[in-house]
N, C-alpha and C positions, 0 to 999 in steps of 0.2 A: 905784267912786265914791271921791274922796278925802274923804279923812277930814275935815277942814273944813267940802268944801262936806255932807256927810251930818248934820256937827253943827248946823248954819244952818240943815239944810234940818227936822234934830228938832224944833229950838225954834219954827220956822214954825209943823210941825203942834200944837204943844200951845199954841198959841194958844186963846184961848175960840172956838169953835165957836157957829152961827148955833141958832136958836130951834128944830130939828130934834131938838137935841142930846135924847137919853133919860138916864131915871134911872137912877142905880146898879143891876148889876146884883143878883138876889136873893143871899143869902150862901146858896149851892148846896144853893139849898131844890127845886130843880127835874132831875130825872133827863134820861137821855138818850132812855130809854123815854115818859116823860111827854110830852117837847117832841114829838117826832114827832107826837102825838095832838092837840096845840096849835094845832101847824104847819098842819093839818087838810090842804086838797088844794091846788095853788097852782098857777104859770104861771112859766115863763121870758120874758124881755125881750128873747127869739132876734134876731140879726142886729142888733144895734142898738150897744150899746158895745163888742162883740169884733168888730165890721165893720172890714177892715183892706185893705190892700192885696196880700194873699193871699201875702205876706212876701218880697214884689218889689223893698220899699222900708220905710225905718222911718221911724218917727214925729218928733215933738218939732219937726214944722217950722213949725206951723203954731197960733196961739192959739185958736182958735176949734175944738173940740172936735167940731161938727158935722160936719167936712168929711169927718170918719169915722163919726160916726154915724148917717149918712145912706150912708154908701160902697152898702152890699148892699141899697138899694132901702127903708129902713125910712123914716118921719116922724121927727123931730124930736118926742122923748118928751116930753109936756106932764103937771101936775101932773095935768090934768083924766081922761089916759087911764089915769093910777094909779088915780085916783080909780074910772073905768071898770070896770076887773079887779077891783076889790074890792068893788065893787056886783053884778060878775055871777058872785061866786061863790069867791072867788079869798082864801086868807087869808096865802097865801109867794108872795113874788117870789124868781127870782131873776136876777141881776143879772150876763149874761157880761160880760167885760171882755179888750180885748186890752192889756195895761201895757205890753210892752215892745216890741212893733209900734208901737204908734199915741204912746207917750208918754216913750219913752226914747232914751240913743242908743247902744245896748246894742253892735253893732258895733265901737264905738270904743271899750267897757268900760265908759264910762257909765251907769249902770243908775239915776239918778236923775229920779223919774216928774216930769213935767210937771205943777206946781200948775195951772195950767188944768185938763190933764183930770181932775185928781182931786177940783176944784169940783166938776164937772159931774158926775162919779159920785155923788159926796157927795151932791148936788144932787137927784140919782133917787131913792136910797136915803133921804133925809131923806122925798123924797114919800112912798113905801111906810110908812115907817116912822109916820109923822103920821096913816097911813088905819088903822093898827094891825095892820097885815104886818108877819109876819116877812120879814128877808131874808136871802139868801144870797150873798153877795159871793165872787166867783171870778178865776183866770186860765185862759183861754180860747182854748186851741191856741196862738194868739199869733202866728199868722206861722211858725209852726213851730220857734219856737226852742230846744224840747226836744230836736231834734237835737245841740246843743249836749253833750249827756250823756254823747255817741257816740261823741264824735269820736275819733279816732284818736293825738288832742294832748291830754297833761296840762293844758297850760295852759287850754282852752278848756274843757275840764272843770272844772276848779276854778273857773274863771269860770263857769260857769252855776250850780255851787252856789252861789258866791258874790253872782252876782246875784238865785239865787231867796229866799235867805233876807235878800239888801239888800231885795227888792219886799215880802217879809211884814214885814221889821220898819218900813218907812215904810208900811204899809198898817195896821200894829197900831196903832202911835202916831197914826198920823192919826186913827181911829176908836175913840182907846181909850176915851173918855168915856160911848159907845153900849153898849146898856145889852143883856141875852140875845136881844132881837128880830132881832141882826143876828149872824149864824153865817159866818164865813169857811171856804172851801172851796177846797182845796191846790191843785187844777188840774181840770182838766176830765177828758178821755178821754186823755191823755198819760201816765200814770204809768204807765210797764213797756215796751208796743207801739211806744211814739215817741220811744223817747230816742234811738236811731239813726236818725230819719228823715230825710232830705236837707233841709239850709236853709240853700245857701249864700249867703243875706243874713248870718245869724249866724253862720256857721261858714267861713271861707272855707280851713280845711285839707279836708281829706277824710272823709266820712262814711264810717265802714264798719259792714258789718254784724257785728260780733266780735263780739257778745256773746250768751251761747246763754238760753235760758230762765231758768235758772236765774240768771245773771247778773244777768239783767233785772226778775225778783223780786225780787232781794238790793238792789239800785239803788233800784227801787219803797220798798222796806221804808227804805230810808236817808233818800232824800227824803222819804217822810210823816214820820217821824220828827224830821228837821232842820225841819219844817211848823211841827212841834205844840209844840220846843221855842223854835223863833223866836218865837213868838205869846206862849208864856208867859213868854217874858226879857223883853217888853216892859212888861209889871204893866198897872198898873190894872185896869181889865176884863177885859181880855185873860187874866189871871190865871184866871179862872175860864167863861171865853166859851163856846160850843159848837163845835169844832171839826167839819166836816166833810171825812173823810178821804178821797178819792177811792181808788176799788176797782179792782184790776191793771185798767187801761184801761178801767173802768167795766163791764166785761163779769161776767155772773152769775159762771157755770162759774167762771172763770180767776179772780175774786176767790175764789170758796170753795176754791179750791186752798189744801193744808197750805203752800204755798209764800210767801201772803199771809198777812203779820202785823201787825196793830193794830201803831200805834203807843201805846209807854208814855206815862203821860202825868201830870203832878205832880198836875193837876186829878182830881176822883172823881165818874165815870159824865157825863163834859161831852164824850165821841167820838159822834160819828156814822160813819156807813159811805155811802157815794155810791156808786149805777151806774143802768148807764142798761137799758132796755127797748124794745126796738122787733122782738120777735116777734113775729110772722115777718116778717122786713126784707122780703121779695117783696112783702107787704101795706103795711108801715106807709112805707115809703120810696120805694113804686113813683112815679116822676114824676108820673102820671096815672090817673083811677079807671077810663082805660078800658085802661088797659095791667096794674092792678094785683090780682095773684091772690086769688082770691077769701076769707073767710074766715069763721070759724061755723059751724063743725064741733065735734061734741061731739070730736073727736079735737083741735081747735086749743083747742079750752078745757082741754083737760085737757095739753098742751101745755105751755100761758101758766102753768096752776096748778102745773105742776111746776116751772117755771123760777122763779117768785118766791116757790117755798116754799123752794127751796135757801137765801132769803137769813134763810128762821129759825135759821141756825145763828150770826147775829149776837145778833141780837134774844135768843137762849137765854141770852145772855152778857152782857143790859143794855145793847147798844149799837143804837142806832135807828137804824132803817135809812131811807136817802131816795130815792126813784125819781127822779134826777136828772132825765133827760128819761124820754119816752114819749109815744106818741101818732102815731097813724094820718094820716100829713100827707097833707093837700088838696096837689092837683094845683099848676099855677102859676094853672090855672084858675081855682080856690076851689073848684070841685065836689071835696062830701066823696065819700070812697069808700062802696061799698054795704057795711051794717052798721057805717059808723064810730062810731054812739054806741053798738051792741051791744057791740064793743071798749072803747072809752073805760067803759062801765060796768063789765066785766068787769076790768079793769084799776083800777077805782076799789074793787068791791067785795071784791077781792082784798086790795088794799092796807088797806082797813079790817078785812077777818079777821086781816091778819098785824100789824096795827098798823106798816105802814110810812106813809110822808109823800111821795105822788106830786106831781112836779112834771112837768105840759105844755108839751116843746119847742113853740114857736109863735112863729112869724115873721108875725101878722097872716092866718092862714091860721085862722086862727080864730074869736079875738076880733081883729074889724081894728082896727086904733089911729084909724085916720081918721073912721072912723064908731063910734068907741065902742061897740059891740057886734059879740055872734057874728054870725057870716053865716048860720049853722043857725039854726030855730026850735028844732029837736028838743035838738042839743048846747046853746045856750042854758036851756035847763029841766034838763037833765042836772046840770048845772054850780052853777046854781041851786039847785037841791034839797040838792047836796053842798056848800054850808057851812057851817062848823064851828058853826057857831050856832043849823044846823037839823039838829042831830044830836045822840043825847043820854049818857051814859055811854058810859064806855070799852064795857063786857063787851054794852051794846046795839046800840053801833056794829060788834062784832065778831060779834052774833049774825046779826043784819040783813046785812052783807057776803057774810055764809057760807051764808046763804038765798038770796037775792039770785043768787050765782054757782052755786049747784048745781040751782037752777030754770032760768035760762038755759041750761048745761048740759045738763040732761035737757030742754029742747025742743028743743036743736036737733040739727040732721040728721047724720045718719052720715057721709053723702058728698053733696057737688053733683053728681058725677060716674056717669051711671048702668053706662060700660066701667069705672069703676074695679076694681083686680081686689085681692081678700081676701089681704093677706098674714100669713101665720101662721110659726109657730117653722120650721115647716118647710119653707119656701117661697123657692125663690131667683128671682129679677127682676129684670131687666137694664133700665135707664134711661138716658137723659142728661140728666143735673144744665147746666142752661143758664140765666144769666145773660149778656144782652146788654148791649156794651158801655156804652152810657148807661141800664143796668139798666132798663129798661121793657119788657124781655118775660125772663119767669123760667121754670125748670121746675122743679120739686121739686128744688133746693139745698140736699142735707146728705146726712148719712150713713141719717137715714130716708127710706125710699121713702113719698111722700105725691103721690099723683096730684092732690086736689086744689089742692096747689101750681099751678096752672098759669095763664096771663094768656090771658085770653080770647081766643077764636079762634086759638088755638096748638093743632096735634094730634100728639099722642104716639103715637111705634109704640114699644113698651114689647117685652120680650120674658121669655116662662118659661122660667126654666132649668131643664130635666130631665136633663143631665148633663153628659159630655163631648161637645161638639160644636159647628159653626158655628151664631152668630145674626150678628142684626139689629137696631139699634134706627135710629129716625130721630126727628126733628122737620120739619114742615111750620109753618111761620110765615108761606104767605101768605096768613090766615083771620084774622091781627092787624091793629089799627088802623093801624100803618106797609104791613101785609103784606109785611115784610123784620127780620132782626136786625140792629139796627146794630150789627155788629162784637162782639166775644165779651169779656166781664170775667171770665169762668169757666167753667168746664168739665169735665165729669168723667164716665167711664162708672159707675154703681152697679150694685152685687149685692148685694141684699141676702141678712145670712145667708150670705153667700158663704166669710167667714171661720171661721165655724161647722161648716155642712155638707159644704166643703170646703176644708180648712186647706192655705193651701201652691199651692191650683192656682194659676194663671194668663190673662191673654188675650193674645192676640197679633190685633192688625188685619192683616187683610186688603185691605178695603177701605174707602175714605172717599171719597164722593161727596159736594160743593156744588154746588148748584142743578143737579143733575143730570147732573154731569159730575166725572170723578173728580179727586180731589184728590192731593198728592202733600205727605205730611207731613215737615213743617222738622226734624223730631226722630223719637228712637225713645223710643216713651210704654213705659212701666213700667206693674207691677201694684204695689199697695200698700194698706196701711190705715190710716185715722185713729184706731177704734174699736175697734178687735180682733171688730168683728161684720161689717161692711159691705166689702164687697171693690170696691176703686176704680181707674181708668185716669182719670190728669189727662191731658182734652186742652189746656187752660190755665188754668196754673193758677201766678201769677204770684207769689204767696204763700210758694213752693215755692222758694229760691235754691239748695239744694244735695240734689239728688235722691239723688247717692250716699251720704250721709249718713242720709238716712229709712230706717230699721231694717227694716221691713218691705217695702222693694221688691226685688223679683226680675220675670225677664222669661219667659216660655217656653219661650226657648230660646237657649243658653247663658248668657253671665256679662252680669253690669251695667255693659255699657261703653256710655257715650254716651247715657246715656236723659235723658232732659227729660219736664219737666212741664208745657211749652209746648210742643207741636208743629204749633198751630195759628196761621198765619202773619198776626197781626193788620195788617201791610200788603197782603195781598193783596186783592185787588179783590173777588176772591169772598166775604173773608171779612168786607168790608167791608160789603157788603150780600148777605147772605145769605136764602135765598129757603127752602131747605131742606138739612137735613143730614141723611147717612146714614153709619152704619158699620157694619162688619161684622166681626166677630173669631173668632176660636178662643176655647176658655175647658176646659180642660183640668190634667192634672198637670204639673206642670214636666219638660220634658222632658232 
């Protein structure tokens, strides 16, 4: 942006602002611990200002703001549906936004936001803020243009720092008079995972993937940093504002990595920490409630309680934690899934033990905007019950949460599954980890073996390993609501314990039959590990770009030449609709 038009464009925003505008903020009478408990439980404004044109095309051509906030199928935000969310329960918005998609002309180096859309944000944000919500203001995938970080060209590199820290300083000064209610948040799920990812709208050199984990931490760590000091060069408010830092790609694990480092910060105890939760994605992401695996098992409660206890290692250190998204999304249907307010409670009363600030991804899948309320009676009353105003001390709200979730817990059932089989320290079992291509039929997906992973009328031939020797495992998917996979988004043979009780072995396929007829694989699959416990064969596993580089792969028999992590042929016809799959391997010492 030239320098000129960025000066014009300052003195614009510190114009006096409309009758929304809030009080100064307090002189940092208010922690970061504290605000979270404030914050109480709240909703996203899903698909609505980050609606874009899937970064095919960019923005700033058009005055009328709508023509993208409407793109991904939402209504037209009216004050009346703030008004809404805060009647049924709701005390934080937050507010995606795509800035440089929909309102720049970032391509061309341009990176100065379109005063239109940034009325009409304003516009949202002043609603929330007038109903006495807090909000949370963000950038939101955007078209992709965190690829940008990647590039393989200095220049487009420094261009995207240089546009990310042009978008927060006319986003500080536009908003600096707005007073602690409104928390700005660095980026969405892009920090770490997607600064290498393809967008050649913004990037028209070459995307590569150079950069190794560690890299991509140290990048993470630079951008929050350039965040926290961009917001506070701009003064006023801003000086003191609550910052919310988005966590290595919002993911638990990967943010509590030693790898991930708070940004430093001039202000004291004004950081937050952002990620997201949707354990166990087979459940909370499935398309449809009749494709998606089932959940409420005391073993998925205790699951969910170990994943969002990892983020007390914030919280130990004064920094309040915020459950960006979460939540069990309804089908295109609107049919919730079965137990989705068991979840949504267990996920609420979690967050009040730990004193974090959960906020529900929701695209109208819940509370619809059109009809001003839930489409549940049951989530309705849930939601209800949980505002901050009908809850009372900190250390009551945390007793209550922790009750709450250890009762639910101890009712529920062991397993749905009455073949499911007892795995112990010493027990190995061979599986296939299946997700289908448009993820709407799963089978226990990770490195633990969880048979009740599975999408309804899907049947597992599972196999015990009692030593060296040939198995079996299969899937039969014509007992699902398609009764076919559409095509494969992952894949993988499990053993569990495999790396344990036998360190070093291997498998080797033999055979691979689809729908009944043998198959003839595009690659030679490898043995490997992700966990140093679970012994894995990727049949696709697309995640995976350089197999000879994963430490832990070897093959049966002789060296690692040519092995792939995809050898299942996602154009093939068979694989395309698949009906049933079966393999067969050796599993032995390396020979």
């Amino acid at each position: 942006m030239k320098k000129a038009m960025l000066a014009l464009y300052l003195v614009l925003c510190l114009l006096p602002m409309a009758a929304a505008e809030a009080e100064d903020a307090p002189a940092g009478s208010i922690s970061s611990l504290e605000l979270t408990r404030l914050m109480g439980n709240g909703t996203n404004l899903g698909n609505t200002m980050e609606a874009c044109n899937n970064g095919k095309s960019f923005g700033n051509t058009t005055d009328d703001p709508s023509y993208y906030e409407t793109m991904w199928g939402q209504p037209v935000t009216t004050r009346e549906m703030i008004h809404g969310l805060k009647e049924s329960g709701f005390d934080t918005l937050r507010v995606p936004v795509a800035w440089m998609t929909n309102a720049t002309h970032l391509p061309d180096g341009d990176y100065t936001i379109s005063p239109a859309y940034l009325d009409r944000v304003e516009e949202i944000v002043s609603w929330a803020l007038d109903e006495g919500m807090f909000v949370v203001l963000n950038d939101h995938w955007d078209g992709g243009w965190w690829g940008m970080f990647g590039s393989e060209t200095e220049a487009t590199r420094s261009l995207a720092m240089e546009a990310y820290t042009g978008m927060w300083t006319q986003l500080a000064n536009r908003f600096e008079k707005y007073d602690y209610h409104l928390i700005f948040e660095g980026a969405n799920e892009e920090i770490g995972p997607r600064f290498d990812e393809d967008s050649p709208l913004f990037c028209q050199d070459s995307i590569v993937s150079y950069l190794t984990d560690n890299e991509r931490y140290a990048l993470a760590n630079k951008v929050n940093q350039a965040f926290v000091d961009t917001v506070r060069a701009a003064g006023g408010n801003n000086a003191q504002r609550f910052l919310l830092v988005p966590g290595y790609g919002t993911n638990i694990p990967q943010t509590c990595d030693m790898r991930f480092v708070m940004p430093k910060d001039s202000a004291e105890d004004k950081l937050l920490i952002s990620v997201h939760c949707y354990t166990p994605s087979t459940y909370c992401l499935s398309a449809s409630a009749k494709t998606a695996a089932p959940w409420g098992t005391a073993g998925d409660y205790e699951t969910l309680e170990k994943e969002l206890r990892m983020m007390t290692k914030f919280t130990a250190q004064g920094i309040g934690v915020v459950i960006g998204e979460y939540g069990a999304q309804p089908g295109a249907d609107g049919i919730m899934k079965d137990n989705a307010v068991a979840y949504h409670r267990c996920i609420l009363d979690l967050c009040d033990e730990y004193d974090y600030c959960p906020l529900l991804w929701d695209c109208s899948g819940f509370f619809v905007r059109k009809q001003l309320a839930f489409s549940d009676a049951d989530m309705a009353e849930l939601y209800s019950s949980r505002r901050r105003a009908n809850e009372g001390d900190a250390d009551s709200v945390k007793a209550a949460g922790k009750a709450s979730f250890e009762a639910a817990m101890a009712a529920a059932p062991a397993t749905f599954r009455a073949d499911a089989q007892e795995i112990t320290d010493d027990t190995c079992y061979a599986w296939i980890m299946w997700n289908a291509g448009d993820y709407g039929i799963t089978y226990s997906v990770g490195d633990t073996y969880n048979a009740d992973s599975i999408t309804p009328g899907l049947v597992a031939t599972d196999a015990l390993i009692e030593g060296e020797g040939t198995y079996t495992v299969a899937l039969d998917f014509t007992g699902t609501a398609p009764g076919y996979s559409n095509n494969v988004a992952f894949s993988a043979i499990g053993i569990t314990n495999g790396e344990l009780l036998h360190p070093g072995w291997a498998m080797h396929v033999t055979e691979v039959k689809i729908n009944g007829e043998p198959y003839k694989l595009s690659g030679r699959p490898y043995t490997c590990s992700d966990d140093g416990k679970c012994t894995r064969m990727n049949l696709f596993n697309e995640w995976v770009t350089n197999p000879a580089g994963v430490e832990s792969a070897r093959v049966l028999y002789g060296p690692n030449i040519g092995i792939s992590a995809c050898v299942l042929n996602r154009s093939d016809a068979a694989v395309q609709q698949m009906k049933t799959i079966e393999v067969t391997f050796i599993y032995g010492p390396k020979k």
